[in-house]
C-alpha positions as CSV (number, residue, x, y, z in Angstrom):
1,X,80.5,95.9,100.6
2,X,78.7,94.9,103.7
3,X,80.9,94.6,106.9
4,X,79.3,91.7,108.2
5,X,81.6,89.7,105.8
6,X,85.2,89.7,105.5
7,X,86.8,91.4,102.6
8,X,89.5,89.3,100.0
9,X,91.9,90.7,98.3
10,X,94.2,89.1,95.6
11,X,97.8,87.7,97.2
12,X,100.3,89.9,97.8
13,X,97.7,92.5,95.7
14,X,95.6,95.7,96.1
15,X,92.8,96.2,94.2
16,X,93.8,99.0,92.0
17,X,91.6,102.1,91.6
18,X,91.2,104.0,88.1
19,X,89.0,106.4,86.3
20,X,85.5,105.7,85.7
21,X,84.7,104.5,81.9
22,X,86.5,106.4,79.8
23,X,85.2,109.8,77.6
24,X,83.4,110.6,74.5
25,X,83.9,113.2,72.2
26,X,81.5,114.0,69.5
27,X,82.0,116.7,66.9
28,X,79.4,117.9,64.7
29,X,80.2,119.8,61.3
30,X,77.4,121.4,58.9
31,X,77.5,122.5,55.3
32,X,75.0,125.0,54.3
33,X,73.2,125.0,50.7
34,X,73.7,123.2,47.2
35,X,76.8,125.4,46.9
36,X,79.0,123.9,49.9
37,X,81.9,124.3,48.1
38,X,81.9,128.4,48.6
39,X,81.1,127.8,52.5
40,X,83.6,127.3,55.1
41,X,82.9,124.2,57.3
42,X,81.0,124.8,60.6
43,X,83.4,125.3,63.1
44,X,83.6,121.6,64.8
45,X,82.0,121.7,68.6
46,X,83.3,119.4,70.9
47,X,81.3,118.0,75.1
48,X,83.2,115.4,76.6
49,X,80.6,112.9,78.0
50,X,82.2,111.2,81.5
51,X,80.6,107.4,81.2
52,X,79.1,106.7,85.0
53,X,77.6,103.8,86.4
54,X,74.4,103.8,88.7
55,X,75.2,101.7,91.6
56,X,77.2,98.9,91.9
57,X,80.1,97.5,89.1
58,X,83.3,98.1,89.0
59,X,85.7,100.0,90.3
60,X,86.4,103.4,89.4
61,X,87.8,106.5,90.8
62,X,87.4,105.7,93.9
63,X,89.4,108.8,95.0
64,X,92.1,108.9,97.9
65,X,91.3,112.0,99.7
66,X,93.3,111.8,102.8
67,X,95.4,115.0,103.6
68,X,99.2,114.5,105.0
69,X,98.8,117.1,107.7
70,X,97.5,116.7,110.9
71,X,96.7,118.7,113.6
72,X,95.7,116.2,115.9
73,X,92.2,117.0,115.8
74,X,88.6,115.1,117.0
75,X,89.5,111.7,114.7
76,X,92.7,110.4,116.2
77,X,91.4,107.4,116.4
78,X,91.1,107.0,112.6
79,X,93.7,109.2,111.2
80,X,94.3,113.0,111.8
81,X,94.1,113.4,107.9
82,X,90.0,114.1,108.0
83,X,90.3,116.8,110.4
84,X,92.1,119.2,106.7
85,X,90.3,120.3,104.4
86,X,90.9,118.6,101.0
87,X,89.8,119.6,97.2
88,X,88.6,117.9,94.3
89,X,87.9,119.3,91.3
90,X,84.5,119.8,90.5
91,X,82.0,122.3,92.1
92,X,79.7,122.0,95.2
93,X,76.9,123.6,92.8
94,X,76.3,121.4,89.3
95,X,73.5,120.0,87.7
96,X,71.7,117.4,89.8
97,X,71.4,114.6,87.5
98,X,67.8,114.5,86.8
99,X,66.5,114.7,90.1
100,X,63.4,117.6,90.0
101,X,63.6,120.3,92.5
102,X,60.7,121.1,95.1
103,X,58.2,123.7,94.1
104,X,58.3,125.1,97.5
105,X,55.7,126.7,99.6
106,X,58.1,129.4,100.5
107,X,61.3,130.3,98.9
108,X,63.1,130.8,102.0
109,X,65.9,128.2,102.9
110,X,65.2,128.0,106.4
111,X,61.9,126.6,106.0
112,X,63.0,125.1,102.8
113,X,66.0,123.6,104.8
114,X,68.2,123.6,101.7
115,X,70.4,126.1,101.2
116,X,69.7,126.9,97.4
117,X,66.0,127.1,98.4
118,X,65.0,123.8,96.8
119,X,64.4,120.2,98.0
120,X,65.7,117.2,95.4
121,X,64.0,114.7,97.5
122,X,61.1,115.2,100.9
123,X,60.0,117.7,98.5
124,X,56.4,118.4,99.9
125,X,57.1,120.9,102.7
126,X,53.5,120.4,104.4
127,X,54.3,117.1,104.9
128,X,57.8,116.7,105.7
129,X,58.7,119.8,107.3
130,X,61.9,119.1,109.6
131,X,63.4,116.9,106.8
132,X,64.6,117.7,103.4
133,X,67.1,115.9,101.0
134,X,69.4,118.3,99.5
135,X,71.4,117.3,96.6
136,X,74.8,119.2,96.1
137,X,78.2,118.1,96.6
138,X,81.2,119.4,98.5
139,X,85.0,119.7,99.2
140,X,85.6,119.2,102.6
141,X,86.5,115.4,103.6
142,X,84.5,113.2,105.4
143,X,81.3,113.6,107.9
144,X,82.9,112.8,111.1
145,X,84.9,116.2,112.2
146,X,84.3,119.1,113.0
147,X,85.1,120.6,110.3
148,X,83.1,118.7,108.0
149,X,79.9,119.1,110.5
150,X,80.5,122.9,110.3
151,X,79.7,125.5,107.2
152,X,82.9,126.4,104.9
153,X,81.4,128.5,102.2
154,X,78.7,130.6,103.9
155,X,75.7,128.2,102.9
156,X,77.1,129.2,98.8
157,X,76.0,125.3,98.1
158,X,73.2,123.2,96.5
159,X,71.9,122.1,92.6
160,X,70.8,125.6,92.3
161,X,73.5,127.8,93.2
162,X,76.8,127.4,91.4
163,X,79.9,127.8,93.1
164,X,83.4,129.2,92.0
165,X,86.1,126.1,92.6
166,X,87.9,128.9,94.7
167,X,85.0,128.2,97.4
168,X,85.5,125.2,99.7
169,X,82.4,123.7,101.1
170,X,81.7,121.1,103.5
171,X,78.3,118.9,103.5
172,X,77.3,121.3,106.1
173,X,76.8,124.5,103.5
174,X,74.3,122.0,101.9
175,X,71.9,122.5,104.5
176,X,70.2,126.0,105.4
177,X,70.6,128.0,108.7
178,X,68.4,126.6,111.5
179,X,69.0,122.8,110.0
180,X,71.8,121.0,110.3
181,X,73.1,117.4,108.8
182,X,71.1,114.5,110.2
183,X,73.3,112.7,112.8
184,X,72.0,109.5,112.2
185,X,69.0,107.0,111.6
186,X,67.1,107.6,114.9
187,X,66.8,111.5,114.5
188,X,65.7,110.6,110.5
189,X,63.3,108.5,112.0
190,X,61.8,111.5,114.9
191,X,62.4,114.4,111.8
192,X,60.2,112.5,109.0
193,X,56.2,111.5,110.1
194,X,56.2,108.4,109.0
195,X,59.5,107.2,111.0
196,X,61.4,106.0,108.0
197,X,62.8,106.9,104.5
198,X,59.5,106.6,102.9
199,X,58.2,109.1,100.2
200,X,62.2,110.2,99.7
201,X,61.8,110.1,95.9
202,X,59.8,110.1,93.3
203,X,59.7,106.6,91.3
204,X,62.7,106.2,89.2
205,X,64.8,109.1,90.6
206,X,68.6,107.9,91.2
207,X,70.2,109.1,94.4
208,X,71.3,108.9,97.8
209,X,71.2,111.4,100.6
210,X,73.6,110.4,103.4
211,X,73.6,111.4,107.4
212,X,76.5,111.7,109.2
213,X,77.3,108.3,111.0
214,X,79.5,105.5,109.6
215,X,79.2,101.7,111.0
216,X,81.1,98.9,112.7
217,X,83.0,96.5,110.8
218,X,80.0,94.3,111.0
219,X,77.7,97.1,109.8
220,X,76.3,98.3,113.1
221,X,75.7,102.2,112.9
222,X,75.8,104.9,116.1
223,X,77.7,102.7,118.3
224,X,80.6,105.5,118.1
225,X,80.4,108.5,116.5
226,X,83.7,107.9,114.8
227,X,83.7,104.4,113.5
228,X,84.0,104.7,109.9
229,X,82.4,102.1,107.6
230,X,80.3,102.6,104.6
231,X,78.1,105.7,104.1
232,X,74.6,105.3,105.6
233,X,71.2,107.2,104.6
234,X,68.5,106.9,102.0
235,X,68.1,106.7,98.3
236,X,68.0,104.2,95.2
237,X,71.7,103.8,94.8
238,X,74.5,101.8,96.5
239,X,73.1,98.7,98.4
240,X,70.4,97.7,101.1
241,X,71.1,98.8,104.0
242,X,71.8,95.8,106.9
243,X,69.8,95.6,109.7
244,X,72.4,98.2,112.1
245,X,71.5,101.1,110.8
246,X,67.7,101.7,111.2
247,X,65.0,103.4,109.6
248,X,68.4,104.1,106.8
249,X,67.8,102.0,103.9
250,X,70.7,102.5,101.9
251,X,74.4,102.5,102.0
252,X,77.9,102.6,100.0
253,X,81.1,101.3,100.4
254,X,84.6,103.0,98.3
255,X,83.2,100.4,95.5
256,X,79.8,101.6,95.0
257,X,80.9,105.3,95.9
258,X,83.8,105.3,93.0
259,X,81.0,103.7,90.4
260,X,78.6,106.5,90.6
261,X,81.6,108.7,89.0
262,X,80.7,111.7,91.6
263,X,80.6,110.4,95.1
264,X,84.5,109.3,95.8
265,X,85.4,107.7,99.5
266,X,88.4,106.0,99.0
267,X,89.6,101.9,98.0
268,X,89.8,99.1,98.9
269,X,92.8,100.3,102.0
270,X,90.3,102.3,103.1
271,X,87.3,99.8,103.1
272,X,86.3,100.6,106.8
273,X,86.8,104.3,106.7
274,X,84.6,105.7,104.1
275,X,82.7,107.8,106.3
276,X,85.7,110.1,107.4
277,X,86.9,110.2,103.8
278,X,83.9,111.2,101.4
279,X,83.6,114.0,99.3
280,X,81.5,114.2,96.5
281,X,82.0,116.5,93.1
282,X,79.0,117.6,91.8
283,X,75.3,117.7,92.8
284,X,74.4,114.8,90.8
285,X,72.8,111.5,92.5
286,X,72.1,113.0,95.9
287,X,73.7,114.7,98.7
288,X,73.2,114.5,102.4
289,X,70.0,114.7,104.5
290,X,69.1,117.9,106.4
291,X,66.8,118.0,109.6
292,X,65.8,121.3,111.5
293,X,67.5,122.3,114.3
């Protein structure tokens, strides 16, 4: 939702967050031959298909991530519970949703700038070559802390490298050594040549790539580093971005993040704290945005 408006909520009521749309299960079974009767049936094989939206809609799991313990840490002004480490199910290296990897110039992730060695969006290496978009997902809440700013799992993140749900990653791992998470929209705009989010995707491609910066309550980005609303950066998903946060054209509130089914950064109590909160469970529909060092 964009902060420049004021947010309604039904008297006396809480907009109540559930699952996304519901599962599928399909089961095949195969009889072989004229003679069907002497054959056993084919043993039944079952996928469970998770229904996600793209976008905006309804609300789903919108996914309250925020740890009891505290230790006091760099967020005290928004809650101590970002500064723990907090698990979701899911792993920080899945399939990425469609989105087609780089073919890289070079293999190697620090001139890559994604830790698995690919690029899911600034793909062309020539021509973006201190920003990538690495899609991935990870464990470790929020973008604000610390801890969230600084590798859990050794870099062991990204579409391409999957990771046992006994290693905790923060949106840090997404990016290789010698690149970091992009801070905000002005160092996007000196990392990419043309100053912007152009050339992100390719046409049709569904994702978002955040940086590390929430927003005002009116949707202002960078005016603290630890104001909280919405998740800022660039992509096709979630809504336009307002006129705070520029060259970023694309953000999400704990509405948009709980339709997409993977990105989760709280409800509708935490509608000005997404930011500090978001994790995401799979490398489907984006990631974060990675600049060089």
């Amino acid at each position: 939702m964009s902060r420049v408006s004021t947010i309604s909520f039904p008297a006396g009521g809480k907009l109540t967050e559930h699952m996304p749309a519901g599962a599928a299960i399909g089961c095949r079974a195969a009889l072989a031959g004229s003679f069907f009767w002497l054959f056993l049936p084919a043993l039944c094989g079952c996928r469970i298909h998770t229904a996600g939206l793209v976008g905006g809609g309804g609300v789903g799991d919108g996914g309250d991530m925020k740890d009891a313990d505290s230790d006091g840490g760099e967020a005290a002004g928004f809650g101590d519970a970002w500064d723990e480490a907090a698990t979701v199910p899911g792993l920080a290296g899945s399939d990425d949703g469609g989105l087609t990897d780089s073919t890289p110039a070079s293999t190697d992730p620090t001139i890559v700038g994604c830790s698995d060695g690919t690029r899911e969006g600034f793909r062309d290496i020539n021509r973006w070559p201190r920003i990538a978009a690495c899609a991935g997902g990870w464990q470790v809440v929020g973008l604000l802390t610390g801890k969230s700013r600084t590798p859990a799992c050794n870099h062991n993140a990204g579409n391409g490298i999957p990771n046992p749900t006994d290693m905790l990653c923060s949106v840090a791992d997404l990016c290789a050594p010698t690149w970091h998470p992009c801070s905000n929209g002005p160092e996007v705009a000196s990392h990419s040549p043309t100053g912007d989010c152009a050339g992100l995707l390719l046409p049709g491609e569904q994702a978002f790539f955040v940086v590390m910066t929430g927003a005002s309550f009116q949707g202002v980005c960078y005016p603290d580093p630890l104001l909280a609303n919405d998740l800022h950066g660039c992509g096709s998903i979630g809504q336009p971005e307002t006129g705070g946060c520029p060259p970023l054209d694309r953000r999400m509130d704990f509405a948009a993040c709980a339709a997409t089914g993977v990105w989760s950064c709280g409800d509708a109590s935490d509608s000005l704290l997404e930011a500090g909160l978001v994790t995401k469970l799979d490398s489907s529909l984006g990631g974060v945005l990675c600049c060089k060092d």
